[in-house]
N, CA, C and O atoms as a GROMACS GRO file, in nm:
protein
  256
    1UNK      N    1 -11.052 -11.740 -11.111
    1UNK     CA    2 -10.932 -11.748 -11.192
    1UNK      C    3 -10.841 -11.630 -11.158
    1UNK      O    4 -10.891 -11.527 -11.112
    2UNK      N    5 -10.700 -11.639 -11.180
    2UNK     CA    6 -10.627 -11.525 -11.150
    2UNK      C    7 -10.487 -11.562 -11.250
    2UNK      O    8 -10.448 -11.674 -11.282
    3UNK      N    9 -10.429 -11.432 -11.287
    3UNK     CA   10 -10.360 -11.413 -11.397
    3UNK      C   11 -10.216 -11.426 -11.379
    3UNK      O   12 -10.189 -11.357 -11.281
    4UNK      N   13 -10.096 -11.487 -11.429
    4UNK     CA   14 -10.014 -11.447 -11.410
    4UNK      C   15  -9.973 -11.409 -11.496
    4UNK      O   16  -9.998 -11.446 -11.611
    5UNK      N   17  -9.882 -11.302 -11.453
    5UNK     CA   18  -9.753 -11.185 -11.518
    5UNK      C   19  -9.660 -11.173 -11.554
    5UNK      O   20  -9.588 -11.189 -11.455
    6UNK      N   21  -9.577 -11.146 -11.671
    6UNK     CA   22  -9.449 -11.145 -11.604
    6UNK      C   23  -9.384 -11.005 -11.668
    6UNK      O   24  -9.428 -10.965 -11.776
    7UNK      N   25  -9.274 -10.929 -11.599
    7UNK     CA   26  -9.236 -10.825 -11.643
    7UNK      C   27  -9.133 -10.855 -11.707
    7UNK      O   28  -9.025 -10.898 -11.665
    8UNK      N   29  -9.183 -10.822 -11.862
    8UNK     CA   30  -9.009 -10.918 -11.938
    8UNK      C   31  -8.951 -10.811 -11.912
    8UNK      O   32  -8.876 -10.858 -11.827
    9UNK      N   33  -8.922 -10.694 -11.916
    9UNK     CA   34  -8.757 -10.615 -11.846
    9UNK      C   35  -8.755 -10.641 -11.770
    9UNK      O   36  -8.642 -10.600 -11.743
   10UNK      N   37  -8.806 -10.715 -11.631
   10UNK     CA   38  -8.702 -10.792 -11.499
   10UNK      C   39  -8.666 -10.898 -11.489
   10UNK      O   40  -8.588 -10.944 -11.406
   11UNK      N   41  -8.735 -10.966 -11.599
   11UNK     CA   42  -8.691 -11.137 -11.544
   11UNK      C   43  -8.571 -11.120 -11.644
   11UNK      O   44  -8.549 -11.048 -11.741
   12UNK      N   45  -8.503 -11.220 -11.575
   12UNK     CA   46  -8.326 -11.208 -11.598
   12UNK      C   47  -8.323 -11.408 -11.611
   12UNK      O   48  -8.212 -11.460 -11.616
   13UNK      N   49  -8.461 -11.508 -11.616
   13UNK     CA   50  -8.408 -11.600 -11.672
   13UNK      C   51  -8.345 -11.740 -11.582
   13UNK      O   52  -8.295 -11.846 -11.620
   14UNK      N   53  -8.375 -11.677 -11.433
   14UNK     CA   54  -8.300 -11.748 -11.394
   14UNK      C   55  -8.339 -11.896 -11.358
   14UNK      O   56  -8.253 -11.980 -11.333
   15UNK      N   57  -8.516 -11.930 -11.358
   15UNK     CA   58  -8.544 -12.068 -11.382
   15UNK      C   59  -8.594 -12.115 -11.279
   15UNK      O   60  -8.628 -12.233 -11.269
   16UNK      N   61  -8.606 -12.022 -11.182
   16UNK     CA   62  -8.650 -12.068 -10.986
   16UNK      C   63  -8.771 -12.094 -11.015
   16UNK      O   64  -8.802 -12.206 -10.976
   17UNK      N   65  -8.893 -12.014 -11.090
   17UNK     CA   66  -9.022 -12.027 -11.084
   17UNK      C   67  -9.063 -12.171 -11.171
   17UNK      O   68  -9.154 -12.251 -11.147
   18UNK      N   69  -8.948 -12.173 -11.292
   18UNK     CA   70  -8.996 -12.340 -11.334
   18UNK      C   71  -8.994 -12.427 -11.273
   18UNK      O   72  -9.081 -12.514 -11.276
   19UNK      N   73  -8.861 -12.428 -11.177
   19UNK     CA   74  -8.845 -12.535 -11.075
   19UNK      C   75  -8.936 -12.536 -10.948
   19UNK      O   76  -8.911 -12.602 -10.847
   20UNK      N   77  -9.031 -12.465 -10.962
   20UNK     CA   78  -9.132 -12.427 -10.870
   20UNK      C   79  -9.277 -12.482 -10.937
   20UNK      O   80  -9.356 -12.517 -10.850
   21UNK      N   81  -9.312 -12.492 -11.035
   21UNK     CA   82  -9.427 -12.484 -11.096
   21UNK      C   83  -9.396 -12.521 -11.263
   21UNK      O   84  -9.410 -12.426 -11.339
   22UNK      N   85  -9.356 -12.649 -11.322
   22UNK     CA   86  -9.304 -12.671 -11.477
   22UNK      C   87  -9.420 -12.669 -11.509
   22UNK      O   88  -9.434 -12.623 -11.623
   23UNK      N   89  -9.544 -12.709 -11.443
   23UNK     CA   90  -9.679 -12.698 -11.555
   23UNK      C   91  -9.704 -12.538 -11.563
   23UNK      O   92  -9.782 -12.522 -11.658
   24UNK      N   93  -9.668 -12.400 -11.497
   24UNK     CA   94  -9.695 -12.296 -11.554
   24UNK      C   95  -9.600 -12.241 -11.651
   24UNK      O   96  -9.620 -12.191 -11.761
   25UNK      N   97  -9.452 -12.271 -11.560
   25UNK     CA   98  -9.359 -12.142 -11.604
   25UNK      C   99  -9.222 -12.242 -11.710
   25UNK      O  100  -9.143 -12.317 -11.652
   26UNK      N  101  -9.220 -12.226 -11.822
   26UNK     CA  102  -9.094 -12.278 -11.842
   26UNK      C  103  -9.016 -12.176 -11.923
   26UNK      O  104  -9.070 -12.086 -11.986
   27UNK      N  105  -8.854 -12.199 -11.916
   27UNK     CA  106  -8.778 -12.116 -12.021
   27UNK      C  107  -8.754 -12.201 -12.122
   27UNK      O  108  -8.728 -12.321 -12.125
   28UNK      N  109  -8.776 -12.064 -12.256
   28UNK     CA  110  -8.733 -12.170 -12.357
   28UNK      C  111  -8.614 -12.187 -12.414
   28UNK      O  112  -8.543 -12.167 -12.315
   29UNK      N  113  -8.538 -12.209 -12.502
   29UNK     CA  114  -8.430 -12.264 -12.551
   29UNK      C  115  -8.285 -12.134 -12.550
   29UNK      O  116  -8.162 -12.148 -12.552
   30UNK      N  117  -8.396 -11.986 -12.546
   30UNK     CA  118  -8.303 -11.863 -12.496
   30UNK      C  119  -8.312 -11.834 -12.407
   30UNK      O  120  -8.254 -11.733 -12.367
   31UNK      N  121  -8.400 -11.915 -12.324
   31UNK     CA  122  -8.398 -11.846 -12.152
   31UNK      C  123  -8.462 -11.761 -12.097
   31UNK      O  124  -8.436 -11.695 -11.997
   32UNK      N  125  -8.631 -11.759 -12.225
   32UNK     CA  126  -8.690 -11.648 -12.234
   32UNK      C  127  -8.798 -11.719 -12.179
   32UNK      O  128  -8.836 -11.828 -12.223
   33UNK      N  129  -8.860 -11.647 -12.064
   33UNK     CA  130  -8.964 -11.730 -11.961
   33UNK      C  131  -9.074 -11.760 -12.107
   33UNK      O  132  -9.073 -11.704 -12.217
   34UNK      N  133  -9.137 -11.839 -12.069
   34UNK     CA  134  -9.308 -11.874 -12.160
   34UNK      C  135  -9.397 -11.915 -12.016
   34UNK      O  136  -9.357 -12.002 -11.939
   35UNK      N  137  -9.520 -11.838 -11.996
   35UNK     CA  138  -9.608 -11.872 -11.900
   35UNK      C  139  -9.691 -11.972 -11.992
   35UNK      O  140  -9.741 -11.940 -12.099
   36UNK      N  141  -9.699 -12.115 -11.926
   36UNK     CA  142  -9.823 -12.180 -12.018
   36UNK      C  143  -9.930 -12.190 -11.950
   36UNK      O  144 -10.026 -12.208 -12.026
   37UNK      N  145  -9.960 -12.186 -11.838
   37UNK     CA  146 -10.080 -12.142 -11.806
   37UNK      C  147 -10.129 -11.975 -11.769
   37UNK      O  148 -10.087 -11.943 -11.658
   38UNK      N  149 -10.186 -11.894 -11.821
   38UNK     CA  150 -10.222 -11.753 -11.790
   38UNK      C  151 -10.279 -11.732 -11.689
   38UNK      O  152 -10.257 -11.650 -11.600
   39UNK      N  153 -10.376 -11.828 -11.706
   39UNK     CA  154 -10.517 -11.831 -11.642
   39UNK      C  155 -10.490 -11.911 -11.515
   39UNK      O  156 -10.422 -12.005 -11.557
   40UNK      N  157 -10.500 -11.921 -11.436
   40UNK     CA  158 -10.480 -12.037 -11.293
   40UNK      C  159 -10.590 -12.050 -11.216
   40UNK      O  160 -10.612 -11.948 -11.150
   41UNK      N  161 -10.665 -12.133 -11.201
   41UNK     CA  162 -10.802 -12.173 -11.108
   41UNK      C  163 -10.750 -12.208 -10.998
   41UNK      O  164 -10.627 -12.193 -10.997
   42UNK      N  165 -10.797 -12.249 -10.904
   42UNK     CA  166 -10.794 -12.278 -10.729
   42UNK      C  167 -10.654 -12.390 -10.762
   42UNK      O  168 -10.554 -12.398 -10.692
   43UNK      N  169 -10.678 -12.455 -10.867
   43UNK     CA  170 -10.568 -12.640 -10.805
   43UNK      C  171 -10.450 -12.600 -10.882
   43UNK      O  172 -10.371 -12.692 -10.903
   44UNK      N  173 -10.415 -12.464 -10.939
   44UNK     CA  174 -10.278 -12.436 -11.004
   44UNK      C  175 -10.248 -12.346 -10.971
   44UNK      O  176 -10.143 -12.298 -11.016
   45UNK      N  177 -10.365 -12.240 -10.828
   45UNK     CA  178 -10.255 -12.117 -10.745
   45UNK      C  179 -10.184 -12.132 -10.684
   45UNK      O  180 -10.104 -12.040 -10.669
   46UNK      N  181 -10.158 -12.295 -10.587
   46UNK     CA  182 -10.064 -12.250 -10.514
   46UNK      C  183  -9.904 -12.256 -10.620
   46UNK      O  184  -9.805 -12.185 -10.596
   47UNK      N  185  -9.915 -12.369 -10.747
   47UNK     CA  186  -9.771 -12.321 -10.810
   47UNK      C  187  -9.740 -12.257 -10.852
   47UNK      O  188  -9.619 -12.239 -10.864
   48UNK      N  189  -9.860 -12.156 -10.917
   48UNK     CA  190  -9.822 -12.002 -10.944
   48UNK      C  191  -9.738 -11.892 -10.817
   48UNK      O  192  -9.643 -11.815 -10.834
   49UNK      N  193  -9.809 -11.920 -10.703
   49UNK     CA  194  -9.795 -11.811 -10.597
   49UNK      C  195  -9.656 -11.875 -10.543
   49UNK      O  196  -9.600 -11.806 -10.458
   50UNK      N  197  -9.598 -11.981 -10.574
   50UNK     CA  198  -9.480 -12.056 -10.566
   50UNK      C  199  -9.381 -12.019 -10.667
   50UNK      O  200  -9.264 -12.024 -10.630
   51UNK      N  201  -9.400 -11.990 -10.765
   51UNK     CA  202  -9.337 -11.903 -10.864
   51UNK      C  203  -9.341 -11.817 -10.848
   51UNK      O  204  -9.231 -11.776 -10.812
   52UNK      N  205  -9.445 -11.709 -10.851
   52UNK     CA  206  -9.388 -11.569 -10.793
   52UNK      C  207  -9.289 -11.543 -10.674
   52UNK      O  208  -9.206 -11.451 -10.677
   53UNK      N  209  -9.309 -11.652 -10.544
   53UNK     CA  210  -9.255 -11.591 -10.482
   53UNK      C  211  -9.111 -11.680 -10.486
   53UNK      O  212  -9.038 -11.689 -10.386
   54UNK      N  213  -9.080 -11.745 -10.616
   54UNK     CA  214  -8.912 -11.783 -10.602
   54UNK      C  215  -8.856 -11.711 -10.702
   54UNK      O  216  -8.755 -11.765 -10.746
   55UNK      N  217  -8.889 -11.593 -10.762
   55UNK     CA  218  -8.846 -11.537 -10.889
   55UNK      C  219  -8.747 -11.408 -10.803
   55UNK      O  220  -8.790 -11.310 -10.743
   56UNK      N  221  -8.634 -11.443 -10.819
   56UNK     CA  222  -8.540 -11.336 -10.739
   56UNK      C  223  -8.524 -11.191 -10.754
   56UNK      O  224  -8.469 -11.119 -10.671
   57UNK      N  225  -8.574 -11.155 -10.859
   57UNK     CA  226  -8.576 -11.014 -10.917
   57UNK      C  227  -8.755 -10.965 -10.918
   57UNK      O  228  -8.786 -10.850 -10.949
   58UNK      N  229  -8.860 -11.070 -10.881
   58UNK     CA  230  -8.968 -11.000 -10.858
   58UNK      C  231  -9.055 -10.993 -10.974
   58UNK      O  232  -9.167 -10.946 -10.957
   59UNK      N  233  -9.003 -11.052 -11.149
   59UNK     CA  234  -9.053 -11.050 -11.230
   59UNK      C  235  -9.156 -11.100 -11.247
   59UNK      O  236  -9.193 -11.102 -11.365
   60UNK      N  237  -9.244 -11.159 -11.150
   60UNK     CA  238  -9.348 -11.174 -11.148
   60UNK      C  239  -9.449 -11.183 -11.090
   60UNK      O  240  -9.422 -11.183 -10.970
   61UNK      N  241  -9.630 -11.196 -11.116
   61UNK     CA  242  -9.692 -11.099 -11.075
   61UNK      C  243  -9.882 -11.185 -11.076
   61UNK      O  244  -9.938 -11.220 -11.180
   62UNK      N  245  -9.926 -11.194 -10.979
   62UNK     CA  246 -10.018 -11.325 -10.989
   62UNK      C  247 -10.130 -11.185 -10.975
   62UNK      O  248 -10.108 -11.100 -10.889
   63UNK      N  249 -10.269 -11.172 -11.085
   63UNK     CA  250 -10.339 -11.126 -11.016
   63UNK      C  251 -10.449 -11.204 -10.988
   63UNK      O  252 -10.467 -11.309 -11.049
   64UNK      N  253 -10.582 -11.136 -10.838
   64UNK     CA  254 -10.668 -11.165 -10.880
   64UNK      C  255 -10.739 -11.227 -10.968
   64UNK      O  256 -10.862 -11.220 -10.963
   0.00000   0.00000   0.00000
């Protein structure tokens, strides 16, 4: 399993990682990311690691 992150002082909202992955990452009605999955096993890293890497400011953060 591996975790994702997000740094709420960088994310700025902009929605790349939902459009990357809607079963992890969505914004809600203020534009305020919600991760719904935390946790990610083998068959939901690659849309995590697809979200991290479309988040333009870097706000987010997959670990281990």
């Amino acid at each position: 399993m591996a975790r994702v992150e997000v740094d709420r002082d960088r994310c700025e909202g902009h929605g790349r990682c939902e459009m990357s992955a809607p079963e992890i990452y969505r914004l809600d009605d203020d534009g305020e990311l919600e991760i719904l999955l935390s946790e990610v096993g083998p068959d939901q890293r690659p849309g995590a690691e697809a979200g991290v890497l479309a988040c333009p400011v870097a706000a987010l953060r997959l670990s281990p």
